[in-house]
C-alpha positions in Angstrom: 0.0 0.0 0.0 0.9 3.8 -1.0 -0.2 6.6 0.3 -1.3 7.6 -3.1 -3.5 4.3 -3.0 -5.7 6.2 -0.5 -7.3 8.7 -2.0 -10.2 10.4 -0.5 -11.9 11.2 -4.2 -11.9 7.2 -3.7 -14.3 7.2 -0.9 -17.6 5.1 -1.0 -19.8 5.3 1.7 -20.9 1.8 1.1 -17.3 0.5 1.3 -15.0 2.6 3.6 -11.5 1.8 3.5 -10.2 1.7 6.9 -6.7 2.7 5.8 -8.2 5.7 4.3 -9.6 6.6 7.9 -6.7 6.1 9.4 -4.6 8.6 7.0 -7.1 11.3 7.7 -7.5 11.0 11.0 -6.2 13.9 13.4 -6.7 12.7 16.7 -3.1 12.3 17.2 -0.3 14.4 16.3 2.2 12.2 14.4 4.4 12.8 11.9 2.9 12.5 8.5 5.9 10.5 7.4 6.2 8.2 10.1 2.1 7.7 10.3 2.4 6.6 6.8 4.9 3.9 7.9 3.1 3.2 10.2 0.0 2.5 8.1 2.5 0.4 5.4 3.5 -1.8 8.5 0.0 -2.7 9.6 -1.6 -3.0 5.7 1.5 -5.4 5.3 1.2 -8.9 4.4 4.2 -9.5 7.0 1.6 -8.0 9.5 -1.4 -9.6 8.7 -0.1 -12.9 8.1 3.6 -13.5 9.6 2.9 -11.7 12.5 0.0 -14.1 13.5 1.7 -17.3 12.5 4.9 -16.8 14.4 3.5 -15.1 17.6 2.6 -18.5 19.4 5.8 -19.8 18.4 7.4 -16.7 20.1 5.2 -17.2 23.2 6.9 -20.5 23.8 10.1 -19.0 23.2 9.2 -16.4 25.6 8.0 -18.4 28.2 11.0 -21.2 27.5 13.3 -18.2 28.2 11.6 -16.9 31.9 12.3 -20.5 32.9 16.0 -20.1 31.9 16.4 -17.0 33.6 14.4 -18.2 36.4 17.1 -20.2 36.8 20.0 -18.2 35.7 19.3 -14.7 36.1 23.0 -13.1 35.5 24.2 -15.6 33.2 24.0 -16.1 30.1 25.3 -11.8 29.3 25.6 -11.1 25.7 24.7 -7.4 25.3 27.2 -7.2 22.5 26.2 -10.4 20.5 22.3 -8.8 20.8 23.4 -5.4 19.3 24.8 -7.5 16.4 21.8 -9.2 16.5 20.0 -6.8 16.1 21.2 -5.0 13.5 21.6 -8.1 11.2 17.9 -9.1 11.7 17.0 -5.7 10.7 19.3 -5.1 7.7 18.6 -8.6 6.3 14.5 -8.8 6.8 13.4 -5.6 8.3 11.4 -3.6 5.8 12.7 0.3 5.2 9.7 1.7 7.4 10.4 -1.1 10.2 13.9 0.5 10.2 13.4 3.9 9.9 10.6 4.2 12.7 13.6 2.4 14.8 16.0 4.7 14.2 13.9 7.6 14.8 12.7 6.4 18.1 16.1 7.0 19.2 16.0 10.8 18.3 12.8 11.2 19.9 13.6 10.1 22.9 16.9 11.6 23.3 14.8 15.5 22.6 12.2 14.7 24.9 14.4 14.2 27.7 16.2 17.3 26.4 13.3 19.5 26.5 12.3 18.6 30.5 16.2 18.9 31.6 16.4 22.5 29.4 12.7 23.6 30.9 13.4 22.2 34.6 15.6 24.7 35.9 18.7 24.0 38.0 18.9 20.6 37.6 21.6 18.3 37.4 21.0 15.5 34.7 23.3 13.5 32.7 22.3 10.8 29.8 23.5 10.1 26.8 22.4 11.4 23.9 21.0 8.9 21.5 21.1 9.6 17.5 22.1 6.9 15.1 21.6 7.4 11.7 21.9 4.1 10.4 21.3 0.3 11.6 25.4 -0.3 12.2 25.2 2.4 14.4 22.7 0.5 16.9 25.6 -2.2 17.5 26.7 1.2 20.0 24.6 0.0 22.8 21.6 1.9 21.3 18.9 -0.2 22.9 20.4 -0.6 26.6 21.4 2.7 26.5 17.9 4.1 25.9 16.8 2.2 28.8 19.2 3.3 31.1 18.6 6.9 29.9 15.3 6.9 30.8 15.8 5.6 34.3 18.7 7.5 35.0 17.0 10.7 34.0 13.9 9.9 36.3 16.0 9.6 39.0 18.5 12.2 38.6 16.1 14.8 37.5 13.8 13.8 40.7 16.7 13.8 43.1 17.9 16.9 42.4 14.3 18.8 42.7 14.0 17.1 45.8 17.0 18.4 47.0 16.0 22.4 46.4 12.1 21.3 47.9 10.5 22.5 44.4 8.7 20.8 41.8 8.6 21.3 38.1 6.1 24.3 37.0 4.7 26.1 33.8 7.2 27.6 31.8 6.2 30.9 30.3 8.5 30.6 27.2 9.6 27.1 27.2 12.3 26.3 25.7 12.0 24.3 22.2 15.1 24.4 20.6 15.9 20.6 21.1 12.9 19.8 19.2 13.5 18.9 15.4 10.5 20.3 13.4 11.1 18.6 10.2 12.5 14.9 9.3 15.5 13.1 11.0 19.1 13.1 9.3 18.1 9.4 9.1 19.4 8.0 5.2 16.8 5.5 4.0 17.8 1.7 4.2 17.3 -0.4 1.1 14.8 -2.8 0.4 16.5 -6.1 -0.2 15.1 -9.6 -1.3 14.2 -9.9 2.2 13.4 -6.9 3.6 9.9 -7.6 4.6 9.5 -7.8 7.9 6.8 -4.5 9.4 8.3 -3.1 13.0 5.4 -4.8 14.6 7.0 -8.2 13.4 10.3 -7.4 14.3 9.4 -5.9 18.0 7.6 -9.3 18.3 10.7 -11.4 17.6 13.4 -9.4 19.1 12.2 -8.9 22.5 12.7 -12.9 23.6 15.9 -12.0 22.2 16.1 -9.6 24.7 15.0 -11.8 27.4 17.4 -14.4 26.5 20.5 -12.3 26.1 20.8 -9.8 28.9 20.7 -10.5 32.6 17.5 -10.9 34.0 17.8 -7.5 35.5 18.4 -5.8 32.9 15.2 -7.0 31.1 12.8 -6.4 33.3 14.3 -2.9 33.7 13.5 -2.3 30.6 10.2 -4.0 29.8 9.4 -1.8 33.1 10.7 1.6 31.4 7.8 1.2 28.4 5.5 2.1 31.5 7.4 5.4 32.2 5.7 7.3 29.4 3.4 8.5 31.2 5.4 10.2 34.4 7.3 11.6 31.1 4.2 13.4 29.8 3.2 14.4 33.3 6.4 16.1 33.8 6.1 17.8 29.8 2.4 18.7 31.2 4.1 20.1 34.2 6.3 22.0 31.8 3.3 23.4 29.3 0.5 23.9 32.1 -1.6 22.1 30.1 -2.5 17.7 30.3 -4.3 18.0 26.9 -1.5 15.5 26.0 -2.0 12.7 28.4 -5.0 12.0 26.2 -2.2 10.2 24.0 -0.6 7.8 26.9 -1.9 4.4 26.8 0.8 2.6 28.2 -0.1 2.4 31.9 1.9 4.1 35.2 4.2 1.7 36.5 2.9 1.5 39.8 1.1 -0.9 38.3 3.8 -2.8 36.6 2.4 -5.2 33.5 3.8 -8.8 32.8 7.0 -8.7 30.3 4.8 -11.3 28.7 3.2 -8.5 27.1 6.0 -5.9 26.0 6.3 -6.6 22.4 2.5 -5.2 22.2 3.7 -2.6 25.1 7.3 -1.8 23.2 4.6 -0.8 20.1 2.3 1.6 22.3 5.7 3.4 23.7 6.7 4.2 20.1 3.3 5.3 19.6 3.2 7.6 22.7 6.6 8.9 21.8 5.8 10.1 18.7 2.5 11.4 20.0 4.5 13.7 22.5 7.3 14.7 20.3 4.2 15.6 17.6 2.2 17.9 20.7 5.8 19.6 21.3 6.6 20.2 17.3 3.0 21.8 17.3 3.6 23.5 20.8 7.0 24.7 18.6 5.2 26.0 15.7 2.8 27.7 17.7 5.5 29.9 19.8 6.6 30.9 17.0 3.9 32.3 15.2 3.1 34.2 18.6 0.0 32.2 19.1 -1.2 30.7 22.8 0.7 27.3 23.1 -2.5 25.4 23.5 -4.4 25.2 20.5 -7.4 25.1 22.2 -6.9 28.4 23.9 -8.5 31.7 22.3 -6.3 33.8 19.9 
């Protein structure tokens, strides 16, 4: 499917397509160009077929690799042989969009934690910065080091409010420099003879990858960090003065922490949420700059 497959000029009343809904629909505020990957992945035969025939085998797996770790939670530790993992899997069967909406994650998630640390004050934060550009770049740690970003940020940004007996507040001008308002430097990767795998697929079979290759530890740390999406919004809300925004959060507070059973599906709503946010804050962007009120549902 192309977008120039759905055309609204197509429409029949008797006979909606549901792609075509999706495209127009504006109830989130996503990228165009990564909504229309998005849309590719799901209207994929990879998606509609492979995806169902594989996931019980996967389950097994899954379970099959609790039990290990049940067992043997430190060892086996092959962070580096994942990485590689990783990026073979997806240069050798993931499809262009399945890649790119990877990649990009990675620069999403590095400017939202950018735009709390620049909008918090006196704060003392330190993560590293997460942009690869292209699949050999993920071998870098990429995926353990988003984790650990995300939990080291929580804490350190936390710890140090604590420690001057504030909270974060509305920002008058907030700061949204970080925040890219156009596409990623992110080259395309080429479609090969078996580059057909959707990011749903891929998510699916990676993660009992996951499992199997890092410490126990590690993975539940970050099946656990999918659920911090929505303290990240709360604190951006914080930021804005507005929670129009936690609308888009569907991934559940981690007080309530979900099984890791479930965070190939859960891995999928954090991409979701993350381009939600980073969508709100590009808009939020736009809007500053053309002297408007941030919220868009305000007057004037």
């Amino acid at each position: 499917m192309t977008l120039a497959d759905l055309n609204a000029a197509n429409y029949d009343p008797k006979d909606p397509d549901p792609w075509l809904a999706l495209q127009l629909d504006q109830s989130m505020p996503i990228d165009p160009e990564a909504k229309a990957a998005l849309l590719r992945g799901a209207a994929s035969w990879s998606r509609r077929w492979l995806f169902n025939i594989m996931r019980p085998f996967v389950f097994v797996f899954f379970v099959l690799v609790k039990i290990l770790r049940g067992i043997s939670p430190h060892f086996p530790n092959l962070n580096g042989t994942l990485h590689r993992t990783i990026h073979w899997g997806l240069k050798a069967f993931g499809s262009p969009d399945a890649n790119f909406l990877i990649l990009r994650h990675f620069h999403i998630g590095t400017e939202l934690l950018a735009f709390i640390k620049a909008n918090a004050g006196d704060v003392e934060v330190n993560t590293v910065a997460l942009r690869p550009r292209t699949l050999k770049e993920l071998e870098d740690n990429v995926f353990l080091q988003h984790d650990l970003n995300v939990f080291n940020f929580i804490i350190q940004l936390n710890a140090s409010l604590r420690e001057q007996g504030r909270d974060l507040m509305p920002v008058a001008e907030p700061d949204f420099s970080m925040i890219t308002d156009g596409p990623f430097d992110i080259p395309p990767t080429k479609k090969g003879w078996f580059s057909f795998a959707d990011v749903q697929t891929a998510v699916e079979v990676y993660t009992p990858l996951y499992a199997l290759m890092l410490p126990r530890s590690d993975f539940i740390r970050a099946s656990n960090s999918l659920q911090l999406d929505e303290p990240v919004a709360i604190y951006i809300g914080k930021i804005l003065g507005t929670d129009y925004h936690l609308s888009f959060i569907k991934n559940g507070h981690p007080l309530v922490p979900l099984s890791t059973l479930q965070a190939g599906f859960r891995l999928m709503m954090h991409g979701l949420d993350c381009e939600a946010l980073h969508g709100w804050l590009r808009l939020m962007k736009r809007r500053q700059a053309e002297g408007l009120p941030l919220d868009p549902r305000a007057v004037g």
